[in-house]
Backbone as a ProteinNet text record, in pm:
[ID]
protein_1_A
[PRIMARY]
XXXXXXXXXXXXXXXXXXXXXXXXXXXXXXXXXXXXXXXXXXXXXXXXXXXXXXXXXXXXXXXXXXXXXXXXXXXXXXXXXXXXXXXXXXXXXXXXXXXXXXXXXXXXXXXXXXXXXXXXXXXXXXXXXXXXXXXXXXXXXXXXXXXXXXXXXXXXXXXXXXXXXXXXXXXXXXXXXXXXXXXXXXXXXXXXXXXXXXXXXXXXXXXXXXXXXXXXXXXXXXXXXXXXXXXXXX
[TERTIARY]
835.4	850.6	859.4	951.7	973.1	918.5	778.9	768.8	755.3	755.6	717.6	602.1	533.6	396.7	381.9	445.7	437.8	282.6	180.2	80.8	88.3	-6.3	-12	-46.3	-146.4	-231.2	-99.1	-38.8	18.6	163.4	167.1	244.2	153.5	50.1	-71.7	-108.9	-71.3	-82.7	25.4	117.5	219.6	224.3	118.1	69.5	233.7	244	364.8	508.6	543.7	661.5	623.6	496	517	502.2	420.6	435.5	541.9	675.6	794.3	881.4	837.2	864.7	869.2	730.4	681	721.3	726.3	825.9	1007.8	1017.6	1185.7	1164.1	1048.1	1073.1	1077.1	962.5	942.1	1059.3	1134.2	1232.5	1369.1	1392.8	1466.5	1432.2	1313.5	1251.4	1306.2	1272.8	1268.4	1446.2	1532.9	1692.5	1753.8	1643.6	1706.3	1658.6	1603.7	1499.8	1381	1361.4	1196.4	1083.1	974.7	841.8	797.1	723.7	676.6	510.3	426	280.2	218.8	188.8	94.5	-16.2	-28.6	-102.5	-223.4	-265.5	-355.8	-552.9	-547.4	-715.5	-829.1	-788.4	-838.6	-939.1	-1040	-1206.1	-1241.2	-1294.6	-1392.4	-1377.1	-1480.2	-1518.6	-1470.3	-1456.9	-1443.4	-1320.2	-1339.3	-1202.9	-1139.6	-1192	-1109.4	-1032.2	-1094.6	-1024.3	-920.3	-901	-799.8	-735.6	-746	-648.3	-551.8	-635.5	-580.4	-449.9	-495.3	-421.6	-303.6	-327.2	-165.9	-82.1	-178.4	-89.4	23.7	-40.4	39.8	123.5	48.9	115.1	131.3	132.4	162.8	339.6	366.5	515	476.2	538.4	516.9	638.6	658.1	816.6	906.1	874.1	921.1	1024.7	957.6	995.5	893.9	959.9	919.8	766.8	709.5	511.9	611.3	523.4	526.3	546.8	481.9	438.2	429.1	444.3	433.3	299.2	202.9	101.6	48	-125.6	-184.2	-315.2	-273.8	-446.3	-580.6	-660.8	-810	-910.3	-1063.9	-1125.8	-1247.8	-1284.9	-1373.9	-1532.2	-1597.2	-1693.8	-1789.5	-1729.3	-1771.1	-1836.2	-1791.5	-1770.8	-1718.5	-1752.7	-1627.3	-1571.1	-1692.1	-1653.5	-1540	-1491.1	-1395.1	-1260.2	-1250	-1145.5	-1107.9	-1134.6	-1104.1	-971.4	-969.7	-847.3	-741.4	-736.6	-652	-584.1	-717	-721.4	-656.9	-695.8	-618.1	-453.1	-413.8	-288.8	-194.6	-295.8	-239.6	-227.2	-283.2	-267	-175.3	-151.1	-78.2	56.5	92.2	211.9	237.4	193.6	229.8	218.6	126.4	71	-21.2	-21.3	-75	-165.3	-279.1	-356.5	-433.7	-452.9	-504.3	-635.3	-763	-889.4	-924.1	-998.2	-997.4	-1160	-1123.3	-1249.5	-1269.3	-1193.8	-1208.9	-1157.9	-1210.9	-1118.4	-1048.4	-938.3	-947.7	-1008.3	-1030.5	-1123.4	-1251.5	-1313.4	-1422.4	-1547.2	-1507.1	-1627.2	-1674.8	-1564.8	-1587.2	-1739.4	-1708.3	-1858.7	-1971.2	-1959	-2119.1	-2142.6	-2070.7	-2120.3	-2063.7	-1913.6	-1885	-1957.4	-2012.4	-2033.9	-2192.3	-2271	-2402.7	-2498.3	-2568.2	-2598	-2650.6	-2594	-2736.4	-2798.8	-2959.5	-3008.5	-2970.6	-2868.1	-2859.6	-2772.6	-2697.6	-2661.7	-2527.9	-2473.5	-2334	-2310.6	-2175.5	-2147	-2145.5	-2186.9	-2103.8	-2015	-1835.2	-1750.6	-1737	-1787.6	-1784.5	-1814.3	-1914.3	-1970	-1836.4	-1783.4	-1672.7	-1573.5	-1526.2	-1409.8	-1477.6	-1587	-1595.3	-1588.3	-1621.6	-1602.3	-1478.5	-1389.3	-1206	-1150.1	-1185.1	-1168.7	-1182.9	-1284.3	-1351.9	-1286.4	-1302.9	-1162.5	-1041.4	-1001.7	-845.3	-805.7	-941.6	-928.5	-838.6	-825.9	-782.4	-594.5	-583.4	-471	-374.7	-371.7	-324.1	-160.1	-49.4	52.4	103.6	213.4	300.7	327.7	297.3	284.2	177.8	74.5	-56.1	-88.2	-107.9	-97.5	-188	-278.8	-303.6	-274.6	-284.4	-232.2	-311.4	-427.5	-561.8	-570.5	-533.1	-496.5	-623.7	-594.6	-713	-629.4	-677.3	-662.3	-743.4	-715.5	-774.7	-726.1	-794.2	-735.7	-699.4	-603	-498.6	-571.6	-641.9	-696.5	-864	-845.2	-1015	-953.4	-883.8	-868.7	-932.1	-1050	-1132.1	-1202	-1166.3	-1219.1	-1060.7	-961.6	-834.1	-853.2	-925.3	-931.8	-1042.6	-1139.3	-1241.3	-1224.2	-1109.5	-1061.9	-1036.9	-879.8	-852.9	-882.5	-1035.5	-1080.1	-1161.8	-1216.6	-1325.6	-1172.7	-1071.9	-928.3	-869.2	-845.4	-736.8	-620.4	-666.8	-478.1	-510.2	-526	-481.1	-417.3	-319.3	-217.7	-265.5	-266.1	-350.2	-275.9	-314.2	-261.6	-296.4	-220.5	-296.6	-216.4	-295.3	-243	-325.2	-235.5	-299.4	-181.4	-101	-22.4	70.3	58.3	169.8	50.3	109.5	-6.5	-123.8	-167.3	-337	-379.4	-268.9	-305.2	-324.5	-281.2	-288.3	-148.8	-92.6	14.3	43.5	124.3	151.3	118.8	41.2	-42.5	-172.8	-220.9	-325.5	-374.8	-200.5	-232.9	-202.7	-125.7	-96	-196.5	-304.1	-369.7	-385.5	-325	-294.9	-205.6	-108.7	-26.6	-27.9	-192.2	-165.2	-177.6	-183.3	-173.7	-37.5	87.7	190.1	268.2	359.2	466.3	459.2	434.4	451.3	238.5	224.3	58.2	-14.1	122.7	-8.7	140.1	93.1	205.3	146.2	207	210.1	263.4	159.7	195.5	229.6	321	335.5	461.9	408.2	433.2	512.4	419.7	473.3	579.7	569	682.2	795.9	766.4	891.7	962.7	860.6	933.6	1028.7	891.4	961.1	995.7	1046.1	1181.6	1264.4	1291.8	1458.2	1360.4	1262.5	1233.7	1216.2	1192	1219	1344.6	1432.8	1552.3	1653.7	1669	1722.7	1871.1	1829.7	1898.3	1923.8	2037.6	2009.2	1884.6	1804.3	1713.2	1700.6	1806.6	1839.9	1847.1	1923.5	1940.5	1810.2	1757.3	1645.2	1535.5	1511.6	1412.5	1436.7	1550.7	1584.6	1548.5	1582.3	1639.4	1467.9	1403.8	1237	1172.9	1226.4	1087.4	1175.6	1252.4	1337.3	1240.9	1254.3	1166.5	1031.8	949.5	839.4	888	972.9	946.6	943.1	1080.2	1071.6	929.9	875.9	795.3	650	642	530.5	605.6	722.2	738	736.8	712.9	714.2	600.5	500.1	364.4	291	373	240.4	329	479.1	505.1	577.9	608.6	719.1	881
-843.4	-921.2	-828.6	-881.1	-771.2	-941	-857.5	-904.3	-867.8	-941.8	-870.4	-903.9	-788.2	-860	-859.7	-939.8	-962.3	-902	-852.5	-821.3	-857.8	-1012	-1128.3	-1114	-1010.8	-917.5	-906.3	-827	-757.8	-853.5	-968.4	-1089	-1165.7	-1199.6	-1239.2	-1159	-1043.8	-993.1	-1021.9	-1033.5	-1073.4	-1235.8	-1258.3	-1430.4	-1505	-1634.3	-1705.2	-1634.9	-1555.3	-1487.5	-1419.2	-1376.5	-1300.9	-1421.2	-1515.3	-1611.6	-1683.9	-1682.2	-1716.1	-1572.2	-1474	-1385.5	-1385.4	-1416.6	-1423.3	-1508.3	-1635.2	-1738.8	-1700.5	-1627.7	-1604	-1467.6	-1382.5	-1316.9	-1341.3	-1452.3	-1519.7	-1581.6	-1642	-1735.4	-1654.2	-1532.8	-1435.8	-1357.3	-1373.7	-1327.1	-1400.9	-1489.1	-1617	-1662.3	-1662.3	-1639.3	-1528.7	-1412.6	-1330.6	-1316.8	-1411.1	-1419.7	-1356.2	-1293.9	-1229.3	-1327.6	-1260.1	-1382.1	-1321.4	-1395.8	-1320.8	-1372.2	-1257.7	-1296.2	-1264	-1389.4	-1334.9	-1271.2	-1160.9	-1081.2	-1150.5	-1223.5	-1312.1	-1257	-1241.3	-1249.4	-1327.5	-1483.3	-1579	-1595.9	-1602.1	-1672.2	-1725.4	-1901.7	-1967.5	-2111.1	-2218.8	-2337.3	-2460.3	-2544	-2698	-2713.2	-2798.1	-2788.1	-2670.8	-2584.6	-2420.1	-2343.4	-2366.6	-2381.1	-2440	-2514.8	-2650.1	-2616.8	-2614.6	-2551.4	-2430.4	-2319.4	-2207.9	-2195.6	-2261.7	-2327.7	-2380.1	-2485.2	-2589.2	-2501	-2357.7	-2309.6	-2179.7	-2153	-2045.6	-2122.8	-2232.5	-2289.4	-2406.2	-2509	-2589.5	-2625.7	-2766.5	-2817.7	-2868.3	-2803.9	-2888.3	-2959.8	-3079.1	-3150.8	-3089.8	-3110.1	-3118.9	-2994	-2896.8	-2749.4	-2683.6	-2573.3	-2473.2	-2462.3	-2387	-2320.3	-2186.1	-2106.1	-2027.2	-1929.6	-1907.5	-1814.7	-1842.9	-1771.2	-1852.5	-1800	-1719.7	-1672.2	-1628.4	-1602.5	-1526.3	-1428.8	-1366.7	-1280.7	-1373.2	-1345.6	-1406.6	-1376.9	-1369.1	-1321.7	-1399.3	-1363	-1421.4	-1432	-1375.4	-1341.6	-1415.7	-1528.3	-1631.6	-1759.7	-1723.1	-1800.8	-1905.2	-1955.3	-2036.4	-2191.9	-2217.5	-2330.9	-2274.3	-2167.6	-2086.1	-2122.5	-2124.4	-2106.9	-2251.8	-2325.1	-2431.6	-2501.5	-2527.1	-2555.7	-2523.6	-2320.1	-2296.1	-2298.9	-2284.8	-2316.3	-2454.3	-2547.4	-2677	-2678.3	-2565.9	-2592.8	-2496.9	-2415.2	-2329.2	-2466.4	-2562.9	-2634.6	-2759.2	-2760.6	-2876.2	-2836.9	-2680.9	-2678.5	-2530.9	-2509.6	-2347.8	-2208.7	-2273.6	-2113	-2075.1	-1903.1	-1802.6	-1741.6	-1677	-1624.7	-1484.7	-1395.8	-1252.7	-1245	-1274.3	-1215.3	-1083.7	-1087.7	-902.9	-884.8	-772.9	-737	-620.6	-495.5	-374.1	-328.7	-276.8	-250.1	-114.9	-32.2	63.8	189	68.1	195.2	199.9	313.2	383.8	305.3	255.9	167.7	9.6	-1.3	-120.2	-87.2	-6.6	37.6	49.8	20.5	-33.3	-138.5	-226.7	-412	-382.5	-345	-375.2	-286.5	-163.4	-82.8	-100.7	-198.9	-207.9	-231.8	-190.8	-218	-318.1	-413.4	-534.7	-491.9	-590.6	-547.3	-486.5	-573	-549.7	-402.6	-365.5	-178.6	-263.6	-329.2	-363.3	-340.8	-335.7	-323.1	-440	-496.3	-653.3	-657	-588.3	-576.6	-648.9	-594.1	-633	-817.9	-821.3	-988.7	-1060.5	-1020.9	-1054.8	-1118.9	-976.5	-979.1	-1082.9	-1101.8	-1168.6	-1320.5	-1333.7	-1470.9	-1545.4	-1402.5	-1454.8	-1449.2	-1421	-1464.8	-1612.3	-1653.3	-1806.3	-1908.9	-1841.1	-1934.8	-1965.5	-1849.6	-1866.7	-1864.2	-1936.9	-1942.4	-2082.4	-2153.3	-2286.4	-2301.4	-2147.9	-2187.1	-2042.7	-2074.1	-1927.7	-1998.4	-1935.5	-1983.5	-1953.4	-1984.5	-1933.7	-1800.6	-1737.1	-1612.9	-1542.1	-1611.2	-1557.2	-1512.9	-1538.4	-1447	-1608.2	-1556.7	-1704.1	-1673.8	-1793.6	-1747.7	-1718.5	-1704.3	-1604	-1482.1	-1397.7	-1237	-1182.3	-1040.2	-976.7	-842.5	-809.8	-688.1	-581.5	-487.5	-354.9	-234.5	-123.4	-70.6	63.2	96	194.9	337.9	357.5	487.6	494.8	405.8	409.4	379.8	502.4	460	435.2	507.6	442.9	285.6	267.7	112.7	-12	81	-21.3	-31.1	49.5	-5.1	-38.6	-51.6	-120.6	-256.8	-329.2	-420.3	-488.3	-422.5	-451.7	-525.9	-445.9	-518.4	-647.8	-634.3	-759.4	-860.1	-845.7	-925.2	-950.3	-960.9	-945.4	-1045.7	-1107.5	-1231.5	-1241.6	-1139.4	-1197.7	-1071.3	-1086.6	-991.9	-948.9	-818.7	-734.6	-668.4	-673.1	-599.8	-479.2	-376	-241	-179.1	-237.2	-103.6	29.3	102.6	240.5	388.1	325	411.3	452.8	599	640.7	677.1	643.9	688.2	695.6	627.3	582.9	730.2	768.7	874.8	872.3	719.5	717.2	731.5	784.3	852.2	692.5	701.2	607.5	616.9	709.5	782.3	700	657.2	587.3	478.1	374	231.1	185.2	312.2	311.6	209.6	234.3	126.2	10.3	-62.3	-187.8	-234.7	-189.2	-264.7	-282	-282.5	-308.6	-440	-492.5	-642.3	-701.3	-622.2	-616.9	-672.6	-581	-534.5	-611	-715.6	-811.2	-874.7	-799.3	-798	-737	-673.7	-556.1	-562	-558.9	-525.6	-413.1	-310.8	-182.2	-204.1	-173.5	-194.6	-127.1	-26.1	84.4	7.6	48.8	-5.8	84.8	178.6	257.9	367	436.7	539.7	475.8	306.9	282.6	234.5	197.1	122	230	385.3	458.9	558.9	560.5	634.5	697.4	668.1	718.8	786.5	806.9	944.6	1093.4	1032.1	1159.6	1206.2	1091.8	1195.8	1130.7	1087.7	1097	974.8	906.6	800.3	714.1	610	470.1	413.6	326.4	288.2	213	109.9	12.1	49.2	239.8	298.3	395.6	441.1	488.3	424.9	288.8	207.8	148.3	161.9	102.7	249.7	369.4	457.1	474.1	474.5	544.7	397.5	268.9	174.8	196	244.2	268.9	375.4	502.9	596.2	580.3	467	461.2	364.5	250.3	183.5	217.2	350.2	446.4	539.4	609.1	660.1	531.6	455.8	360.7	282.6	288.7	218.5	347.1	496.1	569.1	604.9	605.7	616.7	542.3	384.4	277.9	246.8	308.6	286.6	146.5	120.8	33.3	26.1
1161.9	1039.7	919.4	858.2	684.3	585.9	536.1	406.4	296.1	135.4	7.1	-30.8	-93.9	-100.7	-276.9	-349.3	-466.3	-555.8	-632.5	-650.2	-819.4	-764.1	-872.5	-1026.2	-1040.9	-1141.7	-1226.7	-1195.7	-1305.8	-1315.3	-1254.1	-1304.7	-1433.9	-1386.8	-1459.2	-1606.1	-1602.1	-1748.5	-1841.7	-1787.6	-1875.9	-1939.9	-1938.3	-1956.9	-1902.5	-1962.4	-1921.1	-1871.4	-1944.8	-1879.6	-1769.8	-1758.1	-1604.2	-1506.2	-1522.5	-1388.3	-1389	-1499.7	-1424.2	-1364	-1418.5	-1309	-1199.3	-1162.8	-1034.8	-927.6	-1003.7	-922.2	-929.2	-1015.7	-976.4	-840.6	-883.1	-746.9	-604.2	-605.4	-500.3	-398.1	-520.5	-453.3	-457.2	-479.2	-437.6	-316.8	-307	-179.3	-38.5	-81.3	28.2	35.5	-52.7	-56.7	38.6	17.2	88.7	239.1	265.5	402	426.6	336	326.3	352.2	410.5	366.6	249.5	183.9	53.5	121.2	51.9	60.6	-86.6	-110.3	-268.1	-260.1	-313	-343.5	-431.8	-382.9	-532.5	-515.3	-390.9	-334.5	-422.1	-387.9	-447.1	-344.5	-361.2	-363.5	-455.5	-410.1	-531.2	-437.2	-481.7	-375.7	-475.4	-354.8	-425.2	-460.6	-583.6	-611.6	-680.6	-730.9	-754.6	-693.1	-532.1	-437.1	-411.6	-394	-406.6	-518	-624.3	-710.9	-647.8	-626.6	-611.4	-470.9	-368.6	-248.7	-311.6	-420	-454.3	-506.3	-594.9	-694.8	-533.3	-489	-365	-328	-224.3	-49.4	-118.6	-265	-240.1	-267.6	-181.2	-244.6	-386.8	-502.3	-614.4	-623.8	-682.6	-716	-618	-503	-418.9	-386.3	-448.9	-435.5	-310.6	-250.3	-150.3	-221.2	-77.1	-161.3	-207.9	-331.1	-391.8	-298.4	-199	-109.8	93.3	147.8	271.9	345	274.4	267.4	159.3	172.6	55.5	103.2	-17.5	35.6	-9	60.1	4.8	32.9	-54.8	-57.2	8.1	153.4	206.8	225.2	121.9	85.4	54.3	-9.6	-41.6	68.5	132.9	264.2	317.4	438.2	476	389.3	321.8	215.9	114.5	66.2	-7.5	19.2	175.9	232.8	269.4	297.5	353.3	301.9	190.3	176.6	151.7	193.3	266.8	397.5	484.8	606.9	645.7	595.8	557	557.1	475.1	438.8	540.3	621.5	747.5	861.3	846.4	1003.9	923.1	787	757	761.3	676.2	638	687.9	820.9	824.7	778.2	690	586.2	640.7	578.2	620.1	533.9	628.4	488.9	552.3	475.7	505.6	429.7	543.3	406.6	418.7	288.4	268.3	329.5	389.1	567.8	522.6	538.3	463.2	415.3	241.8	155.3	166.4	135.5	89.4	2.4	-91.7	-205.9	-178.4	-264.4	-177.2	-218.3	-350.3	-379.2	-297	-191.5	-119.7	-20.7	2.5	111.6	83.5	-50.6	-134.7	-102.9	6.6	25.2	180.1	217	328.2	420.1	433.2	511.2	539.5	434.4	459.1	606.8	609.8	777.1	813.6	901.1	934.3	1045	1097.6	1175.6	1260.9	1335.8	1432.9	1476	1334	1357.1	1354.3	1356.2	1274.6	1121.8	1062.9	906.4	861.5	770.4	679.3	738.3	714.6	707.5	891	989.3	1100.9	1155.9	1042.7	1078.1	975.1	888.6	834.5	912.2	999.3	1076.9	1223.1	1211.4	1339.4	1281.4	1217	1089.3	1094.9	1055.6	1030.1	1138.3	1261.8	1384.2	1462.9	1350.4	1449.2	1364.9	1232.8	1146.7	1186	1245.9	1267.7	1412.4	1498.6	1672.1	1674.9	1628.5	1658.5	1573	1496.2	1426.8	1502.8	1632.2	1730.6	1741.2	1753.3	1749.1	1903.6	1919.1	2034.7	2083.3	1993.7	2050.1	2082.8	2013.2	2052.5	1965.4	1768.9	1693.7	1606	1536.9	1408.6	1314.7	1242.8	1088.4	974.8	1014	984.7	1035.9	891	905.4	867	857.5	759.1	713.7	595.8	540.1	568.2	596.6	668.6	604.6	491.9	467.4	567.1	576.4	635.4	626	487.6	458	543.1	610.7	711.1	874.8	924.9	1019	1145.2	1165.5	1240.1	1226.6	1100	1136.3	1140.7	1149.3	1164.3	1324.5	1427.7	1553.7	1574.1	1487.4	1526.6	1495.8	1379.5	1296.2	1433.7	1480.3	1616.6	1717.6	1778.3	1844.1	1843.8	1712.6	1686.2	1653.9	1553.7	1547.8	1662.6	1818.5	1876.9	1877.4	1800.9	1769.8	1640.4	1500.6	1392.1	1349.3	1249.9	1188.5	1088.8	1108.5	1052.3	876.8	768.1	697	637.5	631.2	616.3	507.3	376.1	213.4	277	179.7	141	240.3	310.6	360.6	230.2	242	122.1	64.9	-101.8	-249	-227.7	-153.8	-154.7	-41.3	29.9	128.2	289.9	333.1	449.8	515.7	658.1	692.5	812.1	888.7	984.7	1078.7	1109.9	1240.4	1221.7	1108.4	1088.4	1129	1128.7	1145.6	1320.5	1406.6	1518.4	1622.5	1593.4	1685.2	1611.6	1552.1	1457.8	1572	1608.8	1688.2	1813.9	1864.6	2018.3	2104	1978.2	1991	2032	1981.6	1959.1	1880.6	1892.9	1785.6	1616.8	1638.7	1495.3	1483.1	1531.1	1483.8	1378.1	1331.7	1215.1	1112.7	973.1	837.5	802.7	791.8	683.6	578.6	461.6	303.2	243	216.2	156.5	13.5	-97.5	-201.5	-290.2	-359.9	-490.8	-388.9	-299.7	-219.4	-226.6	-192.9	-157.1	-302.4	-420.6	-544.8	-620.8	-631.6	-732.5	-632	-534.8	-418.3	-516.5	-569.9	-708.5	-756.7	-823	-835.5	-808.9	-672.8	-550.3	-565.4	-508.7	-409.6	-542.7	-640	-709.6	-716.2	-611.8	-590.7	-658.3	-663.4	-687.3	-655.1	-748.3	-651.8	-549.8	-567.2	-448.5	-325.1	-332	-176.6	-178.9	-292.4	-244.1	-183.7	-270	-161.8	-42.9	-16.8	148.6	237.1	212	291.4	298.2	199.1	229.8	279.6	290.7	380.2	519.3	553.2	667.1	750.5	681.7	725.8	759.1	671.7	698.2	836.1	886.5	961.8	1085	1085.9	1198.3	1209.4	1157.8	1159.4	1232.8	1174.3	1243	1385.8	1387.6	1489.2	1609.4	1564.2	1663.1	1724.6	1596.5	1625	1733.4	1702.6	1788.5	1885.1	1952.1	2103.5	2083	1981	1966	1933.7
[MASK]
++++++++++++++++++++++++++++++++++++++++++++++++++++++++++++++++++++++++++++++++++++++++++++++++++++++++++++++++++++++++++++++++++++++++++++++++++++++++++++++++++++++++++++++++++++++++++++++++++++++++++++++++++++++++++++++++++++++++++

């Protein structure tokens, strides 16, 4: 699967003009057959929730969802999610919660130890597993993902195993410093089990090699796709 992962924030600063940005990117996305996943990592209960769900995955006026997935923040717990989860068994949407972060300051909460000599981060991922046992598709894959950052690769196969049918997403390859050798055991679930996020390499590419950018960003997410698809035996 090729998706865009739109990153909502800095639509959001641009007050009103950036969120029609955002929706013109979207639906250029989705024109061109892309999935798009919003980048939003919404956590909050009740109806805030429910808000935040209509504003991604919902049909408004009888227009497409914004998004055909989102990120979210599961921390909160499973009352947070629900009416996303909701809108995964109503209308096919997808959602990625965030399990382990990339940055270093995440391991001030996720890496904490519980009794039993597990991390947070672990009772997390065993969490977004039981969420997303009943929403397993035809291939064997649910539509309860998780985010895993790429730059911790020992815990992208520990992700793995406690995950074994959810699609895994992994920032931090590229800028952030993680290589494609990293996310290799992401895909032994197979082949369309794990997304590699590599973002800024591939946006500002034309700076490098001096390209158009249109052919610089194709020719460098190319390389990265070969490169990961060589790594994990696909």
């Amino acid at each position: 699967m090729v998706a865009v992962k739109p990153q909502v924030a800095f639509f959001e600063a641009l007050g009103s003009d950036g969120v029609r940005a955002l929706e013109n990117v979207c639906e250029y996305a989705h024109a061109a057959g892309l999935q798009v996943i919003a980048d939003a990592k919404r956590g909050d209960i009740g109806s805030t929730a429910r808000a935040y769900t209509e504003a991604y995955l919902g049909r408004r006026d009888g227009r497409e969802p914004l998004a055909d997935a989102v990120t979210v923040n599961p921390y909160l717990g499973r009352d947070s999610l629900d009416p996303f989860l909701a809108a995964c068994r109503r209308d096919g949407a997808g959602l990625f919660c965030v399990v382990k972060t990339s940055n270093a300051g995440g391991a001030e909460v996720q890496d904490l130890v519980l009794s039993d000599g597990r991390h947070v981060w672990h009772q997390v991922a065993e969490l977004v597993a039981e969420w997303g046992a009943d929403l397993v598709g035809e291939h064997g894959l649910s539509a309860v993902g998780a985010v895993v950052g790429a730059t911790h690769p020992r815990a992208v196969g520990e992700a793995r195993k406690l995950l074994p049918r959810s699609i895994l997403l992994l920032p931090g390859v590229g800028a952030q410093g993680a290589t494609p050798a990293d996310v290799a055991r992401a895909f032994t679930s197979g082949p369309a089990s794990a997304l590699v996020n590599v973002a800024r390499n591939v946006i500002y590419a034309f700076r490098v090699s001096g390209m158009d950018w249109r052919s610089a960003a194709a020719a460098e997410a190319s390389k990265y796709a070969r490169d990961v698809w060589s790594v994990s035996g696909w």
